[in-house]
Backbone as CSV, one residue per row, in Angstrom:
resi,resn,N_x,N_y,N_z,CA_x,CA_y,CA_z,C_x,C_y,C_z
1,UNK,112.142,128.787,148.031,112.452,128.653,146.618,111.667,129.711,145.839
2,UNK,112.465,130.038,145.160,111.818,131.539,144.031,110.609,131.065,142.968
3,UNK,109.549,131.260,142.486,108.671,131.192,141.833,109.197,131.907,139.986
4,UNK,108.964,130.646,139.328,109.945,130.967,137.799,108.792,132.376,137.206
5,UNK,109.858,132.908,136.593,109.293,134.210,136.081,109.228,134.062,134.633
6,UNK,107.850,133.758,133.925,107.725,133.418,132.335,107.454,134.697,131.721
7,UNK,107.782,134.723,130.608,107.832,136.294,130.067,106.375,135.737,129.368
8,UNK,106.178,137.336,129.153,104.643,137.327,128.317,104.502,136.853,126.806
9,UNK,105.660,136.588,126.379,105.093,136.541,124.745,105.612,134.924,124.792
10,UNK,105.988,134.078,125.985,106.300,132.562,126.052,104.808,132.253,126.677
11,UNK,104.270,132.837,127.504,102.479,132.515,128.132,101.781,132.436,127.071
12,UNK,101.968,133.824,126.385,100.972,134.069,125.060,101.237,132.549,123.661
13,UNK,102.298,131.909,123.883,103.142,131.284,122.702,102.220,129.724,123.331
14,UNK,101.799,129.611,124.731,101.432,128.546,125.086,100.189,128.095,125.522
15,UNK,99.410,129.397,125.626,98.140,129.454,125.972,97.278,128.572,124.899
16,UNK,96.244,127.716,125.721,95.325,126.458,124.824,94.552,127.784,123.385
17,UNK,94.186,127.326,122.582,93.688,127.629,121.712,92.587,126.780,121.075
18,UNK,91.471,126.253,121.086,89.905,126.082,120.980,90.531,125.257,119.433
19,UNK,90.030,124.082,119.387,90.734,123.578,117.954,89.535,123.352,117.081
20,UNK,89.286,123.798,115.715,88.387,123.600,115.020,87.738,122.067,114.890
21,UNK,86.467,122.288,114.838,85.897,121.230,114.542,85.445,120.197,113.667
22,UNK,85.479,119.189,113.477,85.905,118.714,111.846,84.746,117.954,111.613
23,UNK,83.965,119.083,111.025,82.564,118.530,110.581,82.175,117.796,109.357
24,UNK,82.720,117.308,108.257,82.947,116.777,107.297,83.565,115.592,108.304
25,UNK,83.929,115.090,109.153,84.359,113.464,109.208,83.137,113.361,110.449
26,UNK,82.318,114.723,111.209,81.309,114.231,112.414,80.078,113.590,111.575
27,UNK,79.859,114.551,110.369,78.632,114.278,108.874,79.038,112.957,108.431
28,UNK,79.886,112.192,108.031,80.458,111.253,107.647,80.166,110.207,108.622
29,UNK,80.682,110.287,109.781,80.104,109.491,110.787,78.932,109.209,110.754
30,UNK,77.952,110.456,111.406,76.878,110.268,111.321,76.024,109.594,110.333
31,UNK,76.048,109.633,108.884,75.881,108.765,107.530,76.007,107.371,107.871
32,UNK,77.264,106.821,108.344,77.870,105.916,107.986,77.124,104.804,109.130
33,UNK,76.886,105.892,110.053,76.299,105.009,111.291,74.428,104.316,110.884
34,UNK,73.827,105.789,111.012,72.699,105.729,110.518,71.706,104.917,109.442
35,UNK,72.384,105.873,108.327,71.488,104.834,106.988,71.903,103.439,106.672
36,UNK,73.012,102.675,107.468,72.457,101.236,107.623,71.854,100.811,108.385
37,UNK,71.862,101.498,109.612,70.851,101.068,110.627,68.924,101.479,110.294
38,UNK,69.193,102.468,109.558,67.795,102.813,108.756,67.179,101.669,107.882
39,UNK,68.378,101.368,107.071,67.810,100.215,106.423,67.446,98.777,106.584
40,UNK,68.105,98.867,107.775,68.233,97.376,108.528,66.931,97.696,109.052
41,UNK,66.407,98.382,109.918,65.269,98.246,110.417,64.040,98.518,109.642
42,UNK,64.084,98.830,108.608,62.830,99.143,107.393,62.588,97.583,107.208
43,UNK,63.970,96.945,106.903,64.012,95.426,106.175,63.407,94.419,107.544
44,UNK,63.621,94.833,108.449,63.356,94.084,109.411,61.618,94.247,109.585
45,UNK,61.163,95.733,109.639,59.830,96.239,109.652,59.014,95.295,108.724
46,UNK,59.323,95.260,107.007,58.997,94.851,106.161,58.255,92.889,106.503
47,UNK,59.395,92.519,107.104,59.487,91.190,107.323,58.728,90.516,108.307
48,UNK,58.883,91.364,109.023,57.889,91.028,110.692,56.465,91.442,110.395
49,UNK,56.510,92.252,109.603,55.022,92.946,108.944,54.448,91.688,108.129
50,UNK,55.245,91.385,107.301,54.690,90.378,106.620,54.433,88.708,107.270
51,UNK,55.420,88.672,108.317,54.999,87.726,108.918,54.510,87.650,109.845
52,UNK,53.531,88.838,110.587,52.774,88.887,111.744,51.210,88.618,110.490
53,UNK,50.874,89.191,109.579,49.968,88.854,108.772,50.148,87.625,108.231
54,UNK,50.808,86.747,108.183,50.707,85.398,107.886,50.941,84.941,106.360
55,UNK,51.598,86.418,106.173,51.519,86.045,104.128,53.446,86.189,103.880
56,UNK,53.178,84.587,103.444,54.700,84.255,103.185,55.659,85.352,102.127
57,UNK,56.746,84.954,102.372,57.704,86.237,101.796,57.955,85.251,100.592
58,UNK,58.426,86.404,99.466,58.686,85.896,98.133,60.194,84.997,98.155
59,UNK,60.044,83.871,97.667,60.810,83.156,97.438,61.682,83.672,96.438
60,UNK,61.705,84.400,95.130,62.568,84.431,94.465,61.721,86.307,94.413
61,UNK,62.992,87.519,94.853,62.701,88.222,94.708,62.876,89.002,93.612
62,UNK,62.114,89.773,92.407,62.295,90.280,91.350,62.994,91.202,91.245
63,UNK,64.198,91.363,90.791,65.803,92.398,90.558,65.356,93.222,89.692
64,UNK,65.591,94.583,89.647,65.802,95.526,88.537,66.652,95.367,87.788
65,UNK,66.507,94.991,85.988,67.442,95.201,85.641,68.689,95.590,85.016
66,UNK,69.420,95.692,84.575,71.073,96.495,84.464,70.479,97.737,84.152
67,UNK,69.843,98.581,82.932,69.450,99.159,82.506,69.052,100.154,83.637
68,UNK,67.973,99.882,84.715,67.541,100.550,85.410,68.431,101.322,86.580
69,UNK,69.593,99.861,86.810,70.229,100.332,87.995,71.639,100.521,87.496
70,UNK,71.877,101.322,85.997,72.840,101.727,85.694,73.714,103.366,86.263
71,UNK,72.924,103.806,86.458,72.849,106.067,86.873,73.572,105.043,88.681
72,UNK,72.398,104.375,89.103,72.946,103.875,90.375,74.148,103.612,90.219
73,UNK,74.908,102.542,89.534,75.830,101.768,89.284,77.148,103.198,89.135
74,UNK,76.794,104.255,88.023,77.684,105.121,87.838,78.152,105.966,88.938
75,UNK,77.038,106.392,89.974,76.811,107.259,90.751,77.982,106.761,91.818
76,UNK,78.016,105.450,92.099,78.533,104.640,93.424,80.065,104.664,93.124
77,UNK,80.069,104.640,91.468,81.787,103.897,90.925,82.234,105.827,91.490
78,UNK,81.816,106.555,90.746,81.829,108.037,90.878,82.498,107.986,92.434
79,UNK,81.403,108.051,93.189,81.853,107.927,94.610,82.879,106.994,95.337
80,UNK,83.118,106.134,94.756,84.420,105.319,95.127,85.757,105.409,94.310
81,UNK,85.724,106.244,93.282,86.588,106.197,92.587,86.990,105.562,91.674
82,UNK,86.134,104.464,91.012,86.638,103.325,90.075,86.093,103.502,88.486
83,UNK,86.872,103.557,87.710,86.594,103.745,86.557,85.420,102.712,86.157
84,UNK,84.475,102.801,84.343,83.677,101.644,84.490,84.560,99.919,84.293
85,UNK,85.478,100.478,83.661,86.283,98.890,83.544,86.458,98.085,84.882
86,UNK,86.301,99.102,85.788,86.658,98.517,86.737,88.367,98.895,87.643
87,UNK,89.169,99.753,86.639,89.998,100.506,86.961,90.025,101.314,88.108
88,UNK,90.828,101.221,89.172,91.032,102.525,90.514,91.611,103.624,89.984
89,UNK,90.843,104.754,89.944,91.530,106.304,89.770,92.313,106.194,90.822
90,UNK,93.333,106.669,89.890,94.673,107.630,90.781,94.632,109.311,90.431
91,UNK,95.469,109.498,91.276,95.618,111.555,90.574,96.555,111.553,90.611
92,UNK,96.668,112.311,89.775,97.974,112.298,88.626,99.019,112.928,89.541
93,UNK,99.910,112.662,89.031,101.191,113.482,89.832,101.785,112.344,91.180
């Protein structure tokens, strides 16, 4: 049996090509994984710290408030998209 004869510009049309890497969703990952697990274990640090020393944890913990954690509050809506009413941005069109 004869061996198929591919022309060069159908090899060239099929040859693998190296696919970019999509570093904006590997950064994203990485974030998403991490700084809760960062925080989980600070909170955990905090707790075991306080209860290997024997000094009870606060029963009613003191909140910052509205005022302080407003820039926060804007910063997050910003990043999720939600107006302050509480409205979901759309884009237009």
């Amino acid at each position: 049996m004869r061996a198929a004869v591919v022309p060069d510009w159908l090899t060239e049309l099929m040859r693998p090509k190296p696919a970019p890497l999509p570093w904006p969703d590997m950064i994203r990952a990485a974030l998403a994984i991490c700084v809760p697990l960062a925080v989980g274990f600070a909170a955990l640090h905090a707790v075991s710290k306080a209860a290997s020393a024997g000094t009870p944890l606060p029963a009613h913990l003191e909140l910052p408030d509205d005022e302080t954690l407003e820039p926060i509050t804007g910063a997050v809506r910003a990043l999720l998209g939600v107006r302050a009413s509480g409205e979901r941005l759309t884009s237009p069109g």
